[in-house]
N, C-alpha and C positions, 0 to 999 in steps of 0.2 A: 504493500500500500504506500509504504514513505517512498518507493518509487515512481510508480504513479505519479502522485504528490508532484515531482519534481520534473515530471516529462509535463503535466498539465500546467505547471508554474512556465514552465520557460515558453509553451507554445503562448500561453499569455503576453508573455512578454513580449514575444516576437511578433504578435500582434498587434501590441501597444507601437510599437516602435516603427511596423509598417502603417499603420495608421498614421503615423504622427509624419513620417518620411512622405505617404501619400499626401497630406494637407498641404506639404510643401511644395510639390511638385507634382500635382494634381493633373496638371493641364499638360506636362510632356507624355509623348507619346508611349512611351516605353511602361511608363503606368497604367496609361489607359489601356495598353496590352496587357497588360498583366492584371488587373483588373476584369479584363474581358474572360480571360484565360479561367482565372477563379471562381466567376460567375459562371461557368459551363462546366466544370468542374464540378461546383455543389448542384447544380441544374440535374447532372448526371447521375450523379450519385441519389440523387432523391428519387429522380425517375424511375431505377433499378432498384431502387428499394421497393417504391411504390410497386412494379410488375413481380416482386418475389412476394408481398402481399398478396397479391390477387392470385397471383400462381398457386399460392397455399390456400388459396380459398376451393383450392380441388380434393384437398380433406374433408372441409366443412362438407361440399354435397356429398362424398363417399358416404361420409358418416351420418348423413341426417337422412338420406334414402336406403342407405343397406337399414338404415336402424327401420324407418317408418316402413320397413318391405317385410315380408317373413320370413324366418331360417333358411326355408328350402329356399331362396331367389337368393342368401348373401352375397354370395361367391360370384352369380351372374352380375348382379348389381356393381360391387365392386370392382371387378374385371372392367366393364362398361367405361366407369366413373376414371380408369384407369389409363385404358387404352385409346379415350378421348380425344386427351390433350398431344398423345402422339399423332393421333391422325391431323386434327388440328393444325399444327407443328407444320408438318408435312403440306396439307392444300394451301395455307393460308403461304405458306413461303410460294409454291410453286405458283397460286394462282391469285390468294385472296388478295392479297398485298397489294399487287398490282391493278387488280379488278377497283380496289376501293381507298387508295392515295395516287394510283395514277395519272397524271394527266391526262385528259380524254375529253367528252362533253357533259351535259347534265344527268345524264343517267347512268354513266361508267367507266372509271379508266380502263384507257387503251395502252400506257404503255409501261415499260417497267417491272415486268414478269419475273418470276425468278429472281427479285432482286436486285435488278441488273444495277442500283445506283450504289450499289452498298461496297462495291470494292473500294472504294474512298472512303475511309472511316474515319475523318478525322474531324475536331471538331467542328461544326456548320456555325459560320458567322454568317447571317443574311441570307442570300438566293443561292444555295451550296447547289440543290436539287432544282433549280430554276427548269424547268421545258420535263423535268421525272416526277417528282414527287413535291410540284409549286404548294399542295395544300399545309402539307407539314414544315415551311418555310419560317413559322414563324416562331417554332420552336429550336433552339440552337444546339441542343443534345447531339451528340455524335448519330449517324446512322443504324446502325444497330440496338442505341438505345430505345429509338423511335420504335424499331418493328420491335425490339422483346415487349414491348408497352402493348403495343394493339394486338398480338399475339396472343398476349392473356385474356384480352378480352373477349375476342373471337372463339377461345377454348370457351370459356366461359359460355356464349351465348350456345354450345354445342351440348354441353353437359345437362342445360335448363332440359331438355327433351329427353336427357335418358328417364328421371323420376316418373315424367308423368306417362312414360310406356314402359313401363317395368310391370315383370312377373308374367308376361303375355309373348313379346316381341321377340325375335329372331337376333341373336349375336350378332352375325354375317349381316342382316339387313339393316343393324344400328350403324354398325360401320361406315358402311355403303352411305348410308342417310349423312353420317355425321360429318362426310367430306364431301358430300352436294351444300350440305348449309354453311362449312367452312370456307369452303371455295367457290360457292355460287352466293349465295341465299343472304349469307350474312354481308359483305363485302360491297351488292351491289346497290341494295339500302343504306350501308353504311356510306358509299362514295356519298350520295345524293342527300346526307346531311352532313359529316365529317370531312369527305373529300373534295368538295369544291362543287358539289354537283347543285341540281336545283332546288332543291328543300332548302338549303344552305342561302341561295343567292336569294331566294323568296324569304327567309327573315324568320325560319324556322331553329328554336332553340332546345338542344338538350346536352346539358355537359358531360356528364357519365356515362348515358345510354339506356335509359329507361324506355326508348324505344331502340334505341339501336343494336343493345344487348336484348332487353329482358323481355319483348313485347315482339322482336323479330323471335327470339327464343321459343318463347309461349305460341305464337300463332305456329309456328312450326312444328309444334309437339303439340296443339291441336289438330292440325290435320293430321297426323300420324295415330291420334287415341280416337279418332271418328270411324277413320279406317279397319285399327283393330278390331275395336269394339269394349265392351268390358269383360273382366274377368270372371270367370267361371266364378256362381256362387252369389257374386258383389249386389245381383238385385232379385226377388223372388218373383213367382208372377203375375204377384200381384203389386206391383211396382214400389214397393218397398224395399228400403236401403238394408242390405246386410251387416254389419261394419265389418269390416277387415283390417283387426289389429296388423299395429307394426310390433317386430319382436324384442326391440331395442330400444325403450326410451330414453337410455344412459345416452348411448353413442348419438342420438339424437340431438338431444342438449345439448352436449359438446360439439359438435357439429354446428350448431347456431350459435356457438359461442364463436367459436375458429370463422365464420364466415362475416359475424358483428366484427371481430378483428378484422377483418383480411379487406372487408366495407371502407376502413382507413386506408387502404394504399387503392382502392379503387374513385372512390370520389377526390379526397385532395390530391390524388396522384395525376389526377385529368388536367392540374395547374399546367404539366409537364415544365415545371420550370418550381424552384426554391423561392418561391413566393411568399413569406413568411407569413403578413397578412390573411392573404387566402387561405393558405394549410389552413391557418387555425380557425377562420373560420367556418368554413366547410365542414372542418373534421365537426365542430361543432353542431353545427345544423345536420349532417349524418347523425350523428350518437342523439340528438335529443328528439327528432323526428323516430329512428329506432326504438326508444324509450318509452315514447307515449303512444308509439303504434301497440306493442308490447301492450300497455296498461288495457287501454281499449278494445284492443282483440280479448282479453281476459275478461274483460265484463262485458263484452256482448255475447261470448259466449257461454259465461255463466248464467247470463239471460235467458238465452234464445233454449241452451242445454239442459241447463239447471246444474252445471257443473263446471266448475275452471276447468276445460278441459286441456291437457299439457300441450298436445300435438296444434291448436288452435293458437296457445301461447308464442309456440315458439314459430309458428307459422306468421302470427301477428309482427312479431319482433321483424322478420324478413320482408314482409309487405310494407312496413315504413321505409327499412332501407332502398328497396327499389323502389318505390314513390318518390321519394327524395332523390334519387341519381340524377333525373334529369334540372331538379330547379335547387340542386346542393349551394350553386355560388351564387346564386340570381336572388335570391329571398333570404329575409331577416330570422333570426332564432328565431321569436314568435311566431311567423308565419309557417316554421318547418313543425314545430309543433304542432299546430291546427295540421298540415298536410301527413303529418306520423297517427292524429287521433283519426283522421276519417279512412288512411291506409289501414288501421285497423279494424273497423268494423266493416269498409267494405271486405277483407278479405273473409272474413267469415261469412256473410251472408253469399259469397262467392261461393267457398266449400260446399254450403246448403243448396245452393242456386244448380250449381255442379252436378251433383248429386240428383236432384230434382229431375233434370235434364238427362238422368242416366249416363253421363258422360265419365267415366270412370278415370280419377286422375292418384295413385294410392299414395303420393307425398303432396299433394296441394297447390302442385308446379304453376298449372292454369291461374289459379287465383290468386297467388305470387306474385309472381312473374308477366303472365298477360294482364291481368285486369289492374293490377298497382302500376305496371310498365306504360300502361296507357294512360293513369289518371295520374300517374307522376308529369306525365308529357302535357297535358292538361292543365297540371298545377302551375309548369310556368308561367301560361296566360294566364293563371287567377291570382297569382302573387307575385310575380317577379317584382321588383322594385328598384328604379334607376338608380337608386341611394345607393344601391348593397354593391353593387358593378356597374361603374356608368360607364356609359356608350356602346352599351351591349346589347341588352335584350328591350330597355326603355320599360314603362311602368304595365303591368298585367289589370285586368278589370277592377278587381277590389282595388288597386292605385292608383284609381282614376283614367286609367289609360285606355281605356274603352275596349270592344270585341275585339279589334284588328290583330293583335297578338294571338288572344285567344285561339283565333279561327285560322290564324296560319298554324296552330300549333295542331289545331284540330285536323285541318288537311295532312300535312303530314303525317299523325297519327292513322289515321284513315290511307292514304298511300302506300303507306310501309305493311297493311295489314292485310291488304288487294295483294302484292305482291309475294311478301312470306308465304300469306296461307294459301294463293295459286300456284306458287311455284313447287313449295313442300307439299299440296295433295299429288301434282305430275309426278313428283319424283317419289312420293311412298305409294304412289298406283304403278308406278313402271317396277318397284321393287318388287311387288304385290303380287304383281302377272308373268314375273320373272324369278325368282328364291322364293316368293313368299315372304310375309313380313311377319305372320302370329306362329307359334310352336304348335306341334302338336297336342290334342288334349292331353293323352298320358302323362306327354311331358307338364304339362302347365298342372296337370293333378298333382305330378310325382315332385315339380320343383326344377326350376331348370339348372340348378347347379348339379345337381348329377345327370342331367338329361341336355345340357348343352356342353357343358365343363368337365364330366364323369367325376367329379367331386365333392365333399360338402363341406361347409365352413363350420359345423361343427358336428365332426362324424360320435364321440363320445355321446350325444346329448341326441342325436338328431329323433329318436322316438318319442323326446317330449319336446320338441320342436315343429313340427310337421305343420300344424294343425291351428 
């Protein structure tokens, strides 16, 4: 520790002392360089911290979908939540990258495939990627640090799908699925608000991607549970609800802890830049919109229930966080508050809704993800606020700023949701009439960890597991 002590004393010092050397000579160039140099430097460093946040937020859904599935699925589930982010990995280099920071016109990049701007990694002052990748111009991060950032996000919007088709679905056909939305689905939505495209130019706002993650996610994993159908059992027939426990409430919880964590490198991480101001208070409006979504989803469903029900809790907690993705830097603490209380009850009247509709989703994904992803998107136009970011988004309805924001936020939402969910019904009907996309009954009786995997996640226990 007393060394410590003295490595932390001296960087102090050397602090003081370049400070006091920069007040002097502020204005020569060799400062200013060096200056620049340091400011991209911490820029970097925070970016990469922010996308190993979010990278680890592929624990949290491991753990909160193997938990809410049943014994006999763990193995598949996991595997799933696993083998994601490789494929991921893989399209988004090969194809999504390009499709969606491209330079191109309003609905897709054309150039830049593979990468091709990244052999130059050094740090970007200005138009580095000018005529490749002009939309990320205005972040100075090295090359690489830019794609590890959108890479996780892209895993991310791919994983949203495995929960809500779990226990039913085809290994071989998730796969297949999961590098159409990687490399098609997700990227060319994404250009046409992130990449320069026309939702962008039209004055449409979402900072983290509450549609571009979690609402392109969800419609895409609705068409694929419409298709399947639901699971054997889940409704009787006389159109009542079965419930079908998850086996795992532990790993559940912890799972929405690890993804409330990992919410920190996804919203303030969107600065892509050491924005001190911002971080904090983003991180803030994140955690306090999570917080009273959390409260809210627990008392409406002790309402509606007659029980704090856990899985509703922790489902709430999640529903603030993507509500808030899109309007994190736009809107004041209070305002994130009001958008965490209403992300919470609407997700539970969602689950109910869900269910109602026979639409069988066994982690909550849909009412998550799609319906919070969309009224996050929403939220901008009813609260954004010039104060909080000016010359951004400009004031939302409650701030006086009348529909116009709203209704471009509304168009886009609506855009993104034509597209996701016609493009993922084409491509989980072409799986459909081609591999097949549901298992066998046997298997989906017996469990598909030994009927897809020939294994089980817990062979000791598995006869009081099953069921």
């Amino acid at each position: 520790m007393r060394r410590w002590s003295w490595i932390v004393g001296l960087l102090l010092a050397s602090g003081t002392v370049m400070a006091a050397e920069a007040d002097t000579v502020a204005d020569t160039p060799q400062v200013a360089e060096l200056l620049s140099r340091a400011k991209i430097a911490l820029d970097t460093v925070w970016v990469l911290l922010a996308a190993f946040l979010v990278f680890f937020m592929n624990l949290g859904f491991a753990m909160v979908e193997s938990g809410l599935c049943r014994a006999k699925n763990a193995v598949n589930i996991l595997a799933k939540n696993f083998i994601v982010f490789a494929i991921a990995s893989l399209a988004f280099w090969v194809l999504g990258w390009g499709l969606m920071f491209g330079d191109g016109n309003g609905f897709v990049g054309l150039k830049g495939l593979f990468c091709a701007a990244g052999a130059d990694n050094s740090p970007a002052i200005g138009d580095r990627y000018e005529g490749v990748y002009s939309a990320l111009n205005w972040t100075g991060v090295p090359f690489y640090a830019k794609f590890l950032f959108q890479l996780v996000f892209a895993g991310t919007a791919a994983t949203i799908v495995s929960g809500a088709v779990a226990e039913r679905v085809k290994f071989i056909s998730f796969i297949l699925f999961s590098f159409v939305i990687v490399g098609l689905i997700y990227p060319i939505t994404g250009h046409w608000v992130w990449g320069g495209g026309w939702l962008q130019k039209l004055g449409m706002w979402d900072f983290a991607g509450s549609t571009v993650v979690h609402s392109v996610g969800g419609w895409a994993a609705l068409a694929g549970v419409l298709l399947l159908g639901p699971r054997l059992g889940k409704y009787r027939e006389d159109g009542a609800v079965r419930p079908i426990f998850g086996h795992n409430m532990s790993t559940t919880a912890l799972g929405v802890l690890v993804l409330w964590f990992g919410w920190f490198g996804f919203n303030p991480g969107s600065t892509m830049a050491a924005n001190v101001a911002d971080i904090a208070r983003i991180a803030v409006t994140t955690n306090m919109a999570a917080a009273m979504a959390t409260l809210t989803a627990t008392a409406t469903a002790w309402r509606l229930l007659g029980k704090p029900d856990l899985s509703m809790i922790l489902n709430g907690c999640l529903a603030g966080l993507v509500a808030i993705t899109a309007p994190c830097a736009y809107v004041s603490v209070p305002a994130a508050v009001v958008i965490g209380a209403l992300a919470g009850v609407l997700v539970v009247l969602a689950v109910l809704m869900f269910d109602r509709l026979r639409i069988d989703d066994p982690v909550g994904a849909l009412s998550v993800h799609l319906v919070n992803g969309v009224f996050g998107t929403l939220a901008v136009g009813l609260f954004a606020c010039d104060a909080v970011m000016p010359e951004t988004t400009g004031n939302g309805l409650f701030y006086g700023g009348g529909w116009t924001l709203l209704g471009k936020q509304a168009l886009g939402a609506a855009s993104v949701a034509l597209f996701a969910f016609g493009v993922s019904w084409l491509a989980w009907s072409a799986i459909q009439h081609t591999l097949g996309i549901r298992v066998r009954r046997e298997e989906e009786l017996g469990g598909l960890d030994v009927g897809e995997h020939g294994m089980e996640a817990y062979p000791d226990f598995q006869g009081f597991l099953t069921k």
